[in-house]
mmCIF file as gemmi writes it, N, C-alpha and C atoms, coordinates in Angstrom:
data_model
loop_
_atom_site.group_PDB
_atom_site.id
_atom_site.type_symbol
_atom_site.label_atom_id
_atom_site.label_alt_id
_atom_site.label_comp_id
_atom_site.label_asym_id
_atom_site.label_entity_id
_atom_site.label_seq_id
_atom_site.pdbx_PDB_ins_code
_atom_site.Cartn_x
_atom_site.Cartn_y
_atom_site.Cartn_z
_atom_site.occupancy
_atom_site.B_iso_or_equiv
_atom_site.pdbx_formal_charge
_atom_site.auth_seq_id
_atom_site.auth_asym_id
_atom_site.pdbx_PDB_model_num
ATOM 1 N N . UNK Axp A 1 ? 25.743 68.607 159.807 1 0 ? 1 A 1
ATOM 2 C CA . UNK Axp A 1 ? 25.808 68.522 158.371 1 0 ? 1 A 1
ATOM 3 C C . UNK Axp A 1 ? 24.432 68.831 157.803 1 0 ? 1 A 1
ATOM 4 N N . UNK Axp A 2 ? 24.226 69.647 156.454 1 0 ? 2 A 1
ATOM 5 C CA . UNK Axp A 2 ? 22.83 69.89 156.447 1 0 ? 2 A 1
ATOM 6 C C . UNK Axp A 2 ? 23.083 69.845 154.497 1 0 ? 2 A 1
ATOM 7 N N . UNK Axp A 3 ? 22.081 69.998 153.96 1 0 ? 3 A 1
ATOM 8 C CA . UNK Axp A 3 ? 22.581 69.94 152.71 1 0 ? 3 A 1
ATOM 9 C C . UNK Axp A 3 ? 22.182 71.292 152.278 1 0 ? 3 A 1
ATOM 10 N N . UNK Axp A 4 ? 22.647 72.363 151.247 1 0 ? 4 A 1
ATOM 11 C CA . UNK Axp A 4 ? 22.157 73.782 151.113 1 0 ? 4 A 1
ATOM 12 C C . UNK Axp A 4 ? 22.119 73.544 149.53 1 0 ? 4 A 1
ATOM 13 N N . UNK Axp A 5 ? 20.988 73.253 148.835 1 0 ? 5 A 1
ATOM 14 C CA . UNK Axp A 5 ? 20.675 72.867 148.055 1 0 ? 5 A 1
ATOM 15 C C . UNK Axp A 5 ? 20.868 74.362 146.894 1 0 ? 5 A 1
ATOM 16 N N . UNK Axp A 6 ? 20.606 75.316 147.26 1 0 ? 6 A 1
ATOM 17 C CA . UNK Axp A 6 ? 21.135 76.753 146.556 1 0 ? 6 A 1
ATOM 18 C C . UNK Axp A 6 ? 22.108 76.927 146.295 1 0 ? 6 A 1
ATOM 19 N N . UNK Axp A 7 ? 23.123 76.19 147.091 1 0 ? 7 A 1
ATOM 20 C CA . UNK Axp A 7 ? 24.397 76.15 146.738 1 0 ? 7 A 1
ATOM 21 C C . UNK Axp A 7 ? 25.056 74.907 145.846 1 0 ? 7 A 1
ATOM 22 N N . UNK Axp A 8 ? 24.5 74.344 145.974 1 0 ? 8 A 1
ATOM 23 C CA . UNK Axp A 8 ? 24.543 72.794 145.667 1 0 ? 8 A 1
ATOM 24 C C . UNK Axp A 8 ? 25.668 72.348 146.629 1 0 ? 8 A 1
ATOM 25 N N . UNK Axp A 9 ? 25.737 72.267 147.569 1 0 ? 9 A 1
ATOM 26 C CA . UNK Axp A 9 ? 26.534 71.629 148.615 1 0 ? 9 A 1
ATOM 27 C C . UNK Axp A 9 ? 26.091 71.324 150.076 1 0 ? 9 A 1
ATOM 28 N N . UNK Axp A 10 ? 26.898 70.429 150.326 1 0 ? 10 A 1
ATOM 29 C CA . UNK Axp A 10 ? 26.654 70.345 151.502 1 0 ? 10 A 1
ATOM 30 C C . UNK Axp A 10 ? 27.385 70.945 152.514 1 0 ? 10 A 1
ATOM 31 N N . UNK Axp A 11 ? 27.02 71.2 153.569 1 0 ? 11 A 1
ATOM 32 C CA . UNK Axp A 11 ? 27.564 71.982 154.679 1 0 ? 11 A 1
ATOM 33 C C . UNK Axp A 11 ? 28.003 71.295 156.385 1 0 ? 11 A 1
ATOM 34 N N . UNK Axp A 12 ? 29.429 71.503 156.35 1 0 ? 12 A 1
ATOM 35 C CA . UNK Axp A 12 ? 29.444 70.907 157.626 1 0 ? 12 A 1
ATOM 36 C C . UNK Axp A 12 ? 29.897 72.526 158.738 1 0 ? 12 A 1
ATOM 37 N N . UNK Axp A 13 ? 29.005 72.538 159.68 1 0 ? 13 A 1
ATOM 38 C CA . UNK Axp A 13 ? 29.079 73.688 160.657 1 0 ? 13 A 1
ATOM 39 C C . UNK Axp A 13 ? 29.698 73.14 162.157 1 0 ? 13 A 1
ATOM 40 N N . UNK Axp A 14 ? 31.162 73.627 162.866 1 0 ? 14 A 1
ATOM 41 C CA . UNK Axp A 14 ? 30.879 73.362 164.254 1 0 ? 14 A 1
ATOM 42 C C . UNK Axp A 14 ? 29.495 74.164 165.038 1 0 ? 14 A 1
ATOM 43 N N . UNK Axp A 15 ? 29.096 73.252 166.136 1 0 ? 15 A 1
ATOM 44 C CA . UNK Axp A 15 ? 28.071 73.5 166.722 1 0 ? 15 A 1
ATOM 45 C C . UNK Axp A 15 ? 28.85 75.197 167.392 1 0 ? 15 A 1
ATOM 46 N N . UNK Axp A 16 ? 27.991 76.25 167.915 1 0 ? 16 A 1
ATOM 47 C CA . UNK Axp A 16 ? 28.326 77.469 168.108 1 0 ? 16 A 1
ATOM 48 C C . UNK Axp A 16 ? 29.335 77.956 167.341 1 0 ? 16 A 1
ATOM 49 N N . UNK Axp A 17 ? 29.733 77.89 166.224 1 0 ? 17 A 1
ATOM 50 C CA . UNK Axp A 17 ? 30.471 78.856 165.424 1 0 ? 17 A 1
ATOM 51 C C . UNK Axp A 17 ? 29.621 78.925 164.113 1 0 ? 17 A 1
ATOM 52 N N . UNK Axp A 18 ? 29.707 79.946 163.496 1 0 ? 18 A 1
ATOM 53 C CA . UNK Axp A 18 ? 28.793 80.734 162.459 1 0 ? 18 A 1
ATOM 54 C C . UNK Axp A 18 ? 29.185 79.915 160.316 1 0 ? 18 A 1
ATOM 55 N N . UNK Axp A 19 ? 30.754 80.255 160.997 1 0 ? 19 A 1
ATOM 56 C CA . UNK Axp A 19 ? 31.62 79.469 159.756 1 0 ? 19 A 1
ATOM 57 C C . UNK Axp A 19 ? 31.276 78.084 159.137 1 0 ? 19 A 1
ATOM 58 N N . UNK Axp A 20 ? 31.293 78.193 157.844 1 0 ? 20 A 1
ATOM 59 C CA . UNK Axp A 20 ? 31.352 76.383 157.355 1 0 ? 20 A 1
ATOM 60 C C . UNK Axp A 20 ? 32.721 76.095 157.304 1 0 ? 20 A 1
ATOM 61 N N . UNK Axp A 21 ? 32.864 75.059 158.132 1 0 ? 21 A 1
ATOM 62 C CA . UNK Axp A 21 ? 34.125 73.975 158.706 1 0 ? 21 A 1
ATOM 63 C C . UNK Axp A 21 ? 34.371 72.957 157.645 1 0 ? 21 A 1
ATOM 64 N N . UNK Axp A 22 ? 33.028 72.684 156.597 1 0 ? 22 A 1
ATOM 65 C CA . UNK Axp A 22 ? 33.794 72.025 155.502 1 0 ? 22 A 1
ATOM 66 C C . UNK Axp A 22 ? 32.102 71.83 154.279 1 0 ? 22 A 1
ATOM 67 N N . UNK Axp A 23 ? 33.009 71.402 152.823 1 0 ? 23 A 1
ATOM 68 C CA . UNK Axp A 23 ? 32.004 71.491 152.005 1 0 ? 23 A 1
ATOM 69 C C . UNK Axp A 23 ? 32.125 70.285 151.069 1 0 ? 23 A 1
ATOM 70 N N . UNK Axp A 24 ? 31.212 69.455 150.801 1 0 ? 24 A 1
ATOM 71 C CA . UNK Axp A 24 ? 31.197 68.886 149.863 1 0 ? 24 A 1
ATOM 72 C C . UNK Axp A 24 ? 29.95 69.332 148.339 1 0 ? 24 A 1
ATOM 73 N N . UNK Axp A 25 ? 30.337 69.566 147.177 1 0 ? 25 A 1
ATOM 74 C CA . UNK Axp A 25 ? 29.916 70.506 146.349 1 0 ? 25 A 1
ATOM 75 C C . UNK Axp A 25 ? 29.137 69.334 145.425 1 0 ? 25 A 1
ATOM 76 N N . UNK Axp A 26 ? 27.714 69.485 144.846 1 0 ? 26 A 1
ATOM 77 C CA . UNK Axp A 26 ? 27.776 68.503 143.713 1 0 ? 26 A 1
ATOM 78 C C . UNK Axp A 26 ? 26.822 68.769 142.712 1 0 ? 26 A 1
ATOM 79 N N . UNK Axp A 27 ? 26.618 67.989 141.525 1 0 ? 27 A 1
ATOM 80 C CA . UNK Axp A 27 ? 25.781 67.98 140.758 1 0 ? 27 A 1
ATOM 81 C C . UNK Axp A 27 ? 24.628 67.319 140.649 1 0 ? 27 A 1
ATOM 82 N N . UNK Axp A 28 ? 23.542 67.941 140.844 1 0 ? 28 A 1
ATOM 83 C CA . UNK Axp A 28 ? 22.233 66.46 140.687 1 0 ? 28 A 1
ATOM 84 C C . UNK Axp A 28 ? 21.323 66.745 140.184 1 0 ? 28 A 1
ATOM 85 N N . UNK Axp A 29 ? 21.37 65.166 139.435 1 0 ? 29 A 1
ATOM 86 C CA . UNK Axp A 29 ? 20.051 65.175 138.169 1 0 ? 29 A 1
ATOM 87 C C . UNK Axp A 29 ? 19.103 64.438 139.157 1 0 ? 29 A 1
ATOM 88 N N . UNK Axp A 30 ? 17.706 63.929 138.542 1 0 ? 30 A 1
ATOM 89 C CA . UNK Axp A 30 ? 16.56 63.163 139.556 1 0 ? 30 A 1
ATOM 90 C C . UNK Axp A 30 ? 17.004 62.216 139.662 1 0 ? 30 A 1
ATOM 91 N N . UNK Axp A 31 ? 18.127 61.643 138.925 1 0 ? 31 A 1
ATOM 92 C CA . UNK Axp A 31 ? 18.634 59.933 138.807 1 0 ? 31 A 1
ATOM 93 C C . UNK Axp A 31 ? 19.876 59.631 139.358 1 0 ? 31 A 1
ATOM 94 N N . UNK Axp A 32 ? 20.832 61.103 139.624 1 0 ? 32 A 1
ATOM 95 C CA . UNK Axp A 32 ? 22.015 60.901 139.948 1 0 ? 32 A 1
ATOM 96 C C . UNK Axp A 32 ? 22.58 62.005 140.738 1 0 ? 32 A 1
ATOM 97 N N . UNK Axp A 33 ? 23.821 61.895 141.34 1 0 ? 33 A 1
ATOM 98 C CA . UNK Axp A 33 ? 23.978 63.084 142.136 1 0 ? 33 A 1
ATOM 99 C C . UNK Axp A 33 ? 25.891 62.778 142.205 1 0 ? 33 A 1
ATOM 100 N N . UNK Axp A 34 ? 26.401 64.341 141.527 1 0 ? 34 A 1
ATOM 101 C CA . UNK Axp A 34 ? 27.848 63.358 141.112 1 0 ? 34 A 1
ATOM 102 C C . UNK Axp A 34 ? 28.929 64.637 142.039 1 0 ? 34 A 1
ATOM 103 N N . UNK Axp A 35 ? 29.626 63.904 143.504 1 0 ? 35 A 1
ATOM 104 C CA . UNK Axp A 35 ? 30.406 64.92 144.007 1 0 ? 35 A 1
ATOM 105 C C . UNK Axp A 35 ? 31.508 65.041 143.232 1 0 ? 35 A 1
ATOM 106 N N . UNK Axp A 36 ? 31.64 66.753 143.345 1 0 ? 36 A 1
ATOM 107 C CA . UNK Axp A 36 ? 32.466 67.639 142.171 1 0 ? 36 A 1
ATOM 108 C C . UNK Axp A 36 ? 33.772 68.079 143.119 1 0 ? 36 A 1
ATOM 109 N N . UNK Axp A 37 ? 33.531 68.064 144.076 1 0 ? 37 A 1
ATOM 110 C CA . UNK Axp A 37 ? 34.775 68.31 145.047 1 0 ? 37 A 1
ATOM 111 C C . UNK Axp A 37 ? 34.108 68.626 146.865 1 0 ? 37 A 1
ATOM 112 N N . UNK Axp A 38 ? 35.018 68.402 146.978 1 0 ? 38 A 1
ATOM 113 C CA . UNK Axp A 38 ? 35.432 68.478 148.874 1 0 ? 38 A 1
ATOM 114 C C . UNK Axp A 38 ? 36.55 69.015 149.416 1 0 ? 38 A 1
ATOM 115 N N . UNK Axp A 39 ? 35.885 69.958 150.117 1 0 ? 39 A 1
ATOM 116 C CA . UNK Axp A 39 ? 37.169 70.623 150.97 1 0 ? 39 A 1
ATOM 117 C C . UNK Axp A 39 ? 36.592 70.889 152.266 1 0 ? 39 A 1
ATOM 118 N N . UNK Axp A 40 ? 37.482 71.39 153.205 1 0 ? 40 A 1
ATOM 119 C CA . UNK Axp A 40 ? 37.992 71.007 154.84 1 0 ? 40 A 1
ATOM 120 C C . UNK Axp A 40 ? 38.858 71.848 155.037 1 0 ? 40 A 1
ATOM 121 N N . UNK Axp A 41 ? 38.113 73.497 155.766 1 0 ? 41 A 1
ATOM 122 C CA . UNK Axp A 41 ? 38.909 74.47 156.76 1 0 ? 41 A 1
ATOM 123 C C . UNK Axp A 41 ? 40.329 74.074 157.035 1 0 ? 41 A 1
ATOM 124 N N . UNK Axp A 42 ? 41.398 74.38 156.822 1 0 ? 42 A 1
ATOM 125 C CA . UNK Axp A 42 ? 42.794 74.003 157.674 1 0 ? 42 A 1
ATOM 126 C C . UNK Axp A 42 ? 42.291 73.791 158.851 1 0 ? 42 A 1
ATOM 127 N N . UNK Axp A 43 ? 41.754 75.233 159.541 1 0 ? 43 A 1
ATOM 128 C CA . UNK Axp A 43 ? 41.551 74.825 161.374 1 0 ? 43 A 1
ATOM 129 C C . UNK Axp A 43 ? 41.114 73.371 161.591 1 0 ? 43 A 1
ATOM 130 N N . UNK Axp A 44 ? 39.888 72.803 160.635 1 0 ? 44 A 1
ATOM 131 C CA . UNK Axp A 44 ? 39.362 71.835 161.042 1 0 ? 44 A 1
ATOM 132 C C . UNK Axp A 44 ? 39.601 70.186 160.207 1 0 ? 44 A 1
ATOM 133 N N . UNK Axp A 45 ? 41.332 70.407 160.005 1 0 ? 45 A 1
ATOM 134 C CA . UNK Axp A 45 ? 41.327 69.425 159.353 1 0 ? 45 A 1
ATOM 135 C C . UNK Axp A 45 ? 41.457 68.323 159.761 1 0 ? 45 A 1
ATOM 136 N N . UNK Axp A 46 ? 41.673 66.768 159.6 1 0 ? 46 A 1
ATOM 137 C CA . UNK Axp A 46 ? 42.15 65.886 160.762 1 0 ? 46 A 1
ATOM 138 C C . UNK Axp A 46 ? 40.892 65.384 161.96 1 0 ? 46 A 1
ATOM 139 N N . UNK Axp A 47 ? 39.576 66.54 161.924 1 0 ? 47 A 1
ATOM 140 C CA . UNK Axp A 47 ? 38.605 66.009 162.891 1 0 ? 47 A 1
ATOM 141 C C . UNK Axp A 47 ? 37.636 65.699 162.548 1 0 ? 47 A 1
ATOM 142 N N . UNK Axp A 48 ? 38.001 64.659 161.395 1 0 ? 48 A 1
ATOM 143 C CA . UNK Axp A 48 ? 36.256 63.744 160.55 1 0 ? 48 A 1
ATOM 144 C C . UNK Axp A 48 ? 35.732 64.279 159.895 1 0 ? 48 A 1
ATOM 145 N N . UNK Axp A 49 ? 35.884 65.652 159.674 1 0 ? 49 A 1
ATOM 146 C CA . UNK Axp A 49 ? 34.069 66.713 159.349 1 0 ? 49 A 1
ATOM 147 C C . UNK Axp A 49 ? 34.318 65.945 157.769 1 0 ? 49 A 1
ATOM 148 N N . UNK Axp A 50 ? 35.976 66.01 156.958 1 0 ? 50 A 1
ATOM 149 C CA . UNK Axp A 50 ? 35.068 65.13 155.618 1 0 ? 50 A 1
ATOM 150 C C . UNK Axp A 50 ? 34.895 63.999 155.324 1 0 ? 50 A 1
ATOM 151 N N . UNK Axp A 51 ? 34.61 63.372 156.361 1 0 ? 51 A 1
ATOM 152 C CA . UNK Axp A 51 ? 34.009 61.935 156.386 1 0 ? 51 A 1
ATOM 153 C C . UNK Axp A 51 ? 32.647 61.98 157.203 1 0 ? 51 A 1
ATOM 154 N N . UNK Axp A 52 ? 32.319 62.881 157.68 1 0 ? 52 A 1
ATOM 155 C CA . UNK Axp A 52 ? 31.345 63.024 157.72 1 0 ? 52 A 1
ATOM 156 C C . UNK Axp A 52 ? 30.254 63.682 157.007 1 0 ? 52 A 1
ATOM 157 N N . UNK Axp A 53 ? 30.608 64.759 156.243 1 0 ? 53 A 1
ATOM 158 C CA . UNK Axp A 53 ? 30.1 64.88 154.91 1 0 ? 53 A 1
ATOM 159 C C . UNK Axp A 53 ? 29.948 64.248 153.856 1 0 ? 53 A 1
ATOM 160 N N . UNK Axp A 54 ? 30.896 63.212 153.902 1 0 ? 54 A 1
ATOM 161 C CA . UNK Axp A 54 ? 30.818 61.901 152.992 1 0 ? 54 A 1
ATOM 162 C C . UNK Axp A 54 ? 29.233 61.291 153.603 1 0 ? 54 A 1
ATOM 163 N N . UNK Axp A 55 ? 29.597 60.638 154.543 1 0 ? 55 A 1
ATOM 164 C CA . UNK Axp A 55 ? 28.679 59.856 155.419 1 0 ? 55 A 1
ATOM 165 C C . UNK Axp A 55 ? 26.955 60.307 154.779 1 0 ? 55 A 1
ATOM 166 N N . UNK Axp A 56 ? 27.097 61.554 155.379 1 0 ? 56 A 1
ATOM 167 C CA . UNK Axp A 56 ? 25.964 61.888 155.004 1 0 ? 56 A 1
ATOM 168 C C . UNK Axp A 56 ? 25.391 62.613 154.032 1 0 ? 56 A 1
ATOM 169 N N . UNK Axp A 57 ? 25.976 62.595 152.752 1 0 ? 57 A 1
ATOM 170 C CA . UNK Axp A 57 ? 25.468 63.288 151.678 1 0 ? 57 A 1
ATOM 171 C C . UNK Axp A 57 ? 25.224 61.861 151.306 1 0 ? 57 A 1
ATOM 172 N N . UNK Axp A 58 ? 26.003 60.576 151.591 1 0 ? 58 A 1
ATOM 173 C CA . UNK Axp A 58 ? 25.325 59.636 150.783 1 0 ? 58 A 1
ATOM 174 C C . UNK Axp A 58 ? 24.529 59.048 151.495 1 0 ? 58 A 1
ATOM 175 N N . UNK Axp A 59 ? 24.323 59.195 152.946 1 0 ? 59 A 1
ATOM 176 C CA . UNK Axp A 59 ? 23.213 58.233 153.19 1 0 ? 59 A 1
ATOM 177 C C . UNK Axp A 59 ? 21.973 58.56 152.481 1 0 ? 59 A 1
ATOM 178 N N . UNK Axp A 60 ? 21.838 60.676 152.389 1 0 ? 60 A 1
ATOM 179 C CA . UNK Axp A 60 ? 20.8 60.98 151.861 1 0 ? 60 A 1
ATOM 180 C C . UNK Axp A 60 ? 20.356 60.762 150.605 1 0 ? 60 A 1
ATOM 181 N N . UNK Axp A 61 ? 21.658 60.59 149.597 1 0 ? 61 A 1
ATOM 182 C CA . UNK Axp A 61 ? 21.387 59.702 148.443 1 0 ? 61 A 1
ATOM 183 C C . UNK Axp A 61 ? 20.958 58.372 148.39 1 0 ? 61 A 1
ATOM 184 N N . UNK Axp A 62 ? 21.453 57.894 149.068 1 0 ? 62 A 1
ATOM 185 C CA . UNK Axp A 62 ? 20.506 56.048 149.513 1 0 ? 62 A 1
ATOM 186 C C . UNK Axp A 62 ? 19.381 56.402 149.5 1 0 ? 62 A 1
ATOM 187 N N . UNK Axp A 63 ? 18.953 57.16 150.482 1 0 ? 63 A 1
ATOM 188 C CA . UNK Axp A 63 ? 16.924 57.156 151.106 1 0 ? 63 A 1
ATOM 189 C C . UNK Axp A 63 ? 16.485 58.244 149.665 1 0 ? 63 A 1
ATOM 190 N N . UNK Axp A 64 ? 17.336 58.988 149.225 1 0 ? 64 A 1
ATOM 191 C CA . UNK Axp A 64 ? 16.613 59.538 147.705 1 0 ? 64 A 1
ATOM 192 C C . UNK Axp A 64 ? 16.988 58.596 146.697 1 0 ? 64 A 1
ATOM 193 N N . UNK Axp A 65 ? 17.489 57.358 146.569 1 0 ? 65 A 1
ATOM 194 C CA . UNK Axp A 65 ? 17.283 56.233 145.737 1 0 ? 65 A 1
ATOM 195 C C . UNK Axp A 65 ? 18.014 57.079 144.273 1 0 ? 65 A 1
ATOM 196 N N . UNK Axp A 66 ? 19.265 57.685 144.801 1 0 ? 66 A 1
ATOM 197 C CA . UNK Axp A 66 ? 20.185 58.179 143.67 1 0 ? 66 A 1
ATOM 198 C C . UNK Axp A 66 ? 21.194 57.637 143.612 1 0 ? 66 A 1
ATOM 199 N N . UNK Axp A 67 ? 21.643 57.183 142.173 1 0 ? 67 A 1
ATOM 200 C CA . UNK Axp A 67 ? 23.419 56.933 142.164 1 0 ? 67 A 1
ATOM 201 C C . UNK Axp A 67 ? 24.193 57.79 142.147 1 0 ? 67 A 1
ATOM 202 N N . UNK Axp A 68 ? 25.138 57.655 142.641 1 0 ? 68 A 1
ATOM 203 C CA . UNK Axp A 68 ? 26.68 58.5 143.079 1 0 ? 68 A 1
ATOM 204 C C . UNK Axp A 68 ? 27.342 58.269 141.792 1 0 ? 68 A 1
ATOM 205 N N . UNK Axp A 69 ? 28.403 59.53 141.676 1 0 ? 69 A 1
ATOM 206 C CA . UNK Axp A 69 ? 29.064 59.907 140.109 1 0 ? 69 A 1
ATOM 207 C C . UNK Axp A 69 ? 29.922 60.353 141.449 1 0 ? 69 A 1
ATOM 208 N N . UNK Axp A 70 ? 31.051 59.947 141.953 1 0 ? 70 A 1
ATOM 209 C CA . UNK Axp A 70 ? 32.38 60.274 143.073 1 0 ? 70 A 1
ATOM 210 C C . UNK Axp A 70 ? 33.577 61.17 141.976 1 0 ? 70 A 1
ATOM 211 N N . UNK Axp A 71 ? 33.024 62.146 141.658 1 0 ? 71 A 1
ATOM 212 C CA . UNK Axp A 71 ? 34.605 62.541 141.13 1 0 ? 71 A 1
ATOM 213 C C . UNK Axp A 71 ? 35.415 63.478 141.707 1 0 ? 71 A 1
ATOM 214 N N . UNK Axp A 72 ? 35.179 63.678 142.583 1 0 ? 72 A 1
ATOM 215 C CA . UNK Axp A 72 ? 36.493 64.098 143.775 1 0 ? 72 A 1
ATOM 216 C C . UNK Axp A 72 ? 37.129 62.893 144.081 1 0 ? 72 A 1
ATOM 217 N N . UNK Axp A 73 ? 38.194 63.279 144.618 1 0 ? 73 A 1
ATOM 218 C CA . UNK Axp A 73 ? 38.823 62.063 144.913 1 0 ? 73 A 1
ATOM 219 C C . UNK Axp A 73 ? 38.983 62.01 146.255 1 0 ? 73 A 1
ATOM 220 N N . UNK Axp A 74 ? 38.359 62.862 146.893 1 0 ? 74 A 1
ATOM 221 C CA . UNK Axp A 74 ? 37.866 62.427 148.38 1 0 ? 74 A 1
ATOM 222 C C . UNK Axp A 74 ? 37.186 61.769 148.914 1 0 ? 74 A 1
ATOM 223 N N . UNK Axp A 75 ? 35.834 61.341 147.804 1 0 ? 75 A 1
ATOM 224 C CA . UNK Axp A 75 ? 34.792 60.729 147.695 1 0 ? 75 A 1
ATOM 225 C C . UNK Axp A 75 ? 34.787 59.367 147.095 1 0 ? 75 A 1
ATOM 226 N N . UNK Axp A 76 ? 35.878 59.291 145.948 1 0 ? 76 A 1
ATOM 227 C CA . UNK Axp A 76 ? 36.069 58.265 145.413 1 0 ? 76 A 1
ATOM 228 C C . UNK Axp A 76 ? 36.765 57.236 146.35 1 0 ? 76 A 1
ATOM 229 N N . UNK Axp A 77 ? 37.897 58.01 147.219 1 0 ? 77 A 1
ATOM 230 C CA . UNK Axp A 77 ? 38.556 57.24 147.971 1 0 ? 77 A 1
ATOM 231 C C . UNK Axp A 77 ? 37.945 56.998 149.245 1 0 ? 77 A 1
ATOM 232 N N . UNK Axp A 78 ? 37.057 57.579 149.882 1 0 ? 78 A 1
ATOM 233 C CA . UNK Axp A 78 ? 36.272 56.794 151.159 1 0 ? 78 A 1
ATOM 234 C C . UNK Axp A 78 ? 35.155 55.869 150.8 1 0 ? 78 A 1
ATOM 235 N N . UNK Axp A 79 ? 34.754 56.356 149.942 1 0 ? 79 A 1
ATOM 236 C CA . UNK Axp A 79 ? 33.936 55.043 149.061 1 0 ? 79 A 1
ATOM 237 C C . UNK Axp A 79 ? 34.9 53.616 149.023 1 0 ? 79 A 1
ATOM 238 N N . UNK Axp A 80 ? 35.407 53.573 148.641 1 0 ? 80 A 1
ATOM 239 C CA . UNK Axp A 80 ? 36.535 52.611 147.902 1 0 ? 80 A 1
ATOM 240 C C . UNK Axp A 80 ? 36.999 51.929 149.708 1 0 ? 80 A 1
ATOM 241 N N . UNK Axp A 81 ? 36.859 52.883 150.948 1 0 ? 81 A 1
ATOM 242 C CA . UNK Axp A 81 ? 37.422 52.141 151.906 1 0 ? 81 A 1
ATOM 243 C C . UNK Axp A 81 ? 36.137 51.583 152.637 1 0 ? 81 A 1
ATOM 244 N N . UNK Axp A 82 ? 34.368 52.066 152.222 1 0 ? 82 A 1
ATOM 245 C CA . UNK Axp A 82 ? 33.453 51.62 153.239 1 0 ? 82 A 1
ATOM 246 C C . UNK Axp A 82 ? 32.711 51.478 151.794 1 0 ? 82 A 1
ATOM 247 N N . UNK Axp A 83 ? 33.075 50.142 151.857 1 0 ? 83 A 1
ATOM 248 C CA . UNK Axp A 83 ? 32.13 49.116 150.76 1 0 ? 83 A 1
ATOM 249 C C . UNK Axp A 83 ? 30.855 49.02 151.121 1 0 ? 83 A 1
ATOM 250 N N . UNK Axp A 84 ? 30.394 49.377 152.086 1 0 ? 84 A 1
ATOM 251 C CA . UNK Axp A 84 ? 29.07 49.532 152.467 1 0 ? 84 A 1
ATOM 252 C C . UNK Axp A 84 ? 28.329 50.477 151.191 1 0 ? 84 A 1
ATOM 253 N N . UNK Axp A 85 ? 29.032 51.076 151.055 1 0 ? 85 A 1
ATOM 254 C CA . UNK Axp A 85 ? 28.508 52.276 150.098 1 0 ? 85 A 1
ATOM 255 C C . UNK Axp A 85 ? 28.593 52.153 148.448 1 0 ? 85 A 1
ATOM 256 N N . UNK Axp A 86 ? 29.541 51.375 148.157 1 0 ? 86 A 1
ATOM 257 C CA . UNK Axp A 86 ? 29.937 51.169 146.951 1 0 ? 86 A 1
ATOM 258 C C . UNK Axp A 86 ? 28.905 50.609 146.039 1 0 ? 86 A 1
ATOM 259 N N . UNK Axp A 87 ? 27.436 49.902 146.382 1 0 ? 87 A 1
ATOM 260 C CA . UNK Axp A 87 ? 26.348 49.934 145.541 1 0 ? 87 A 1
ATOM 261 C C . UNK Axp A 87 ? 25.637 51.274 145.183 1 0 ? 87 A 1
ATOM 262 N N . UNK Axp A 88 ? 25.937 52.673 145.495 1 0 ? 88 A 1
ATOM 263 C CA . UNK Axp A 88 ? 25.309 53.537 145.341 1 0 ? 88 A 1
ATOM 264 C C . UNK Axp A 88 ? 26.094 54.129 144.151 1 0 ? 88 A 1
ATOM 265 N N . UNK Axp A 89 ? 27.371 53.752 143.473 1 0 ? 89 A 1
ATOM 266 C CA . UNK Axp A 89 ? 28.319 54.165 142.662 1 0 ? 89 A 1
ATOM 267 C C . UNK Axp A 89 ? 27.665 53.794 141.277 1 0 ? 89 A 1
ATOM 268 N N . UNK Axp A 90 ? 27.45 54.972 140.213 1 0 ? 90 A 1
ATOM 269 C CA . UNK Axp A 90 ? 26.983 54.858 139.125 1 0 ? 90 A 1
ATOM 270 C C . UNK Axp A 90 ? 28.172 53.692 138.415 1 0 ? 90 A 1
ATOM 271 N N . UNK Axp A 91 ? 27.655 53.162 137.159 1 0 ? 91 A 1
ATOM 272 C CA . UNK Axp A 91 ? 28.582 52.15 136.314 1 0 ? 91 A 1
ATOM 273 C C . UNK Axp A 91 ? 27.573 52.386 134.957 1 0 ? 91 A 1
ATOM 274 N N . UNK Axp A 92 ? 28.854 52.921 134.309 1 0 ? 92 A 1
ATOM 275 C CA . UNK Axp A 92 ? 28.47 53.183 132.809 1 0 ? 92 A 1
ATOM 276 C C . UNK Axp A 92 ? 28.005 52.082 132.383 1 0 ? 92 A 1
ATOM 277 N N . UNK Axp A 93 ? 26.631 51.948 131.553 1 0 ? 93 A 1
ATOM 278 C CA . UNK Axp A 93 ? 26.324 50.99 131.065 1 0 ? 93 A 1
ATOM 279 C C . UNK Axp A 93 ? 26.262 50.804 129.588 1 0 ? 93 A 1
ATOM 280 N N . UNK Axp A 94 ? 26.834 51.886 129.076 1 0 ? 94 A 1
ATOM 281 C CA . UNK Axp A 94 ? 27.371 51.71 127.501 1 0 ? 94 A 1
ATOM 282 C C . UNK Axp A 94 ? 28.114 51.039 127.024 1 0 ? 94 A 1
ATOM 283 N N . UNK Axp A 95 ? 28.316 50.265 125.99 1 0 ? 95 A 1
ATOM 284 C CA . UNK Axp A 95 ? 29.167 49.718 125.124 1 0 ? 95 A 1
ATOM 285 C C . UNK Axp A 95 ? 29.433 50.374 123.455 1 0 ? 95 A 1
ATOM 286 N N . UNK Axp A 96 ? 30.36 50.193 123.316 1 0 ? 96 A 1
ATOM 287 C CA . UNK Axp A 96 ? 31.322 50.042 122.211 1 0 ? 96 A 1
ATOM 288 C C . UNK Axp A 96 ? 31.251 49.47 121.508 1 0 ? 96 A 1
ATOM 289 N N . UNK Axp A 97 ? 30.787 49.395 119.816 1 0 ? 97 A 1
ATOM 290 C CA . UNK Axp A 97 ? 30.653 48.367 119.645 1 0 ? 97 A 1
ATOM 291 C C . UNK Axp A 97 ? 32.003 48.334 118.238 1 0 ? 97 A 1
ATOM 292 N N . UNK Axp A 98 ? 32.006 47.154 118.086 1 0 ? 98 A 1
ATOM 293 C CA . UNK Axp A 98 ? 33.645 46.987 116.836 1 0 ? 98 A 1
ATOM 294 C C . UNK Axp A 98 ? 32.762 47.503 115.695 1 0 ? 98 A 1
């Protein structure tokens, strides 16, 4: 997994094949970093690669001390199953007022 910042995505490669096996795509400001979608080769579906692109686009957001904006719902939903992660999830802090 590597992140290709020109692209704004991240990249998951099998080891000896040339192809990206899967992508997670996103937006980032210095404060935030919000995945826009995720997708996963047919060939390589079913063998982790997008949970492992999960894994590690956010650990690298942890150690860059960014909040997560999950709006894929690939992202939203492995979040939601490894609460480990769920402090890195932005929360609107606006109000409404009457």
């Amino acid at each position: 997994m590597s992140d290709a910042p020109e692209a704004r995505q991240y990249e998951a490669r099998i080891e000896g094949e040339s192809e990206v096996a899967g992508i997670a795509q996103y937006i980032r400001t210095p404060e935030l970093i919000a995945f826009v979608h995720t997708e996963v080769s047919p060939q390589h579906e079913g063998k982790g690669i997008g949970a492992a692109l999960a894994r590690t686009a956010l650990d690298e957001a942890r150690a860059a001390k960014l909040l997560v904006l999950p709006t894929c719902p690939f992202f939203a939903g492995w979040i939601a199953r490894h609460p480990e992660y769920q402090d890195l999830v932005y929360q609107s802090r606006s109000r409404v007022s009457d």
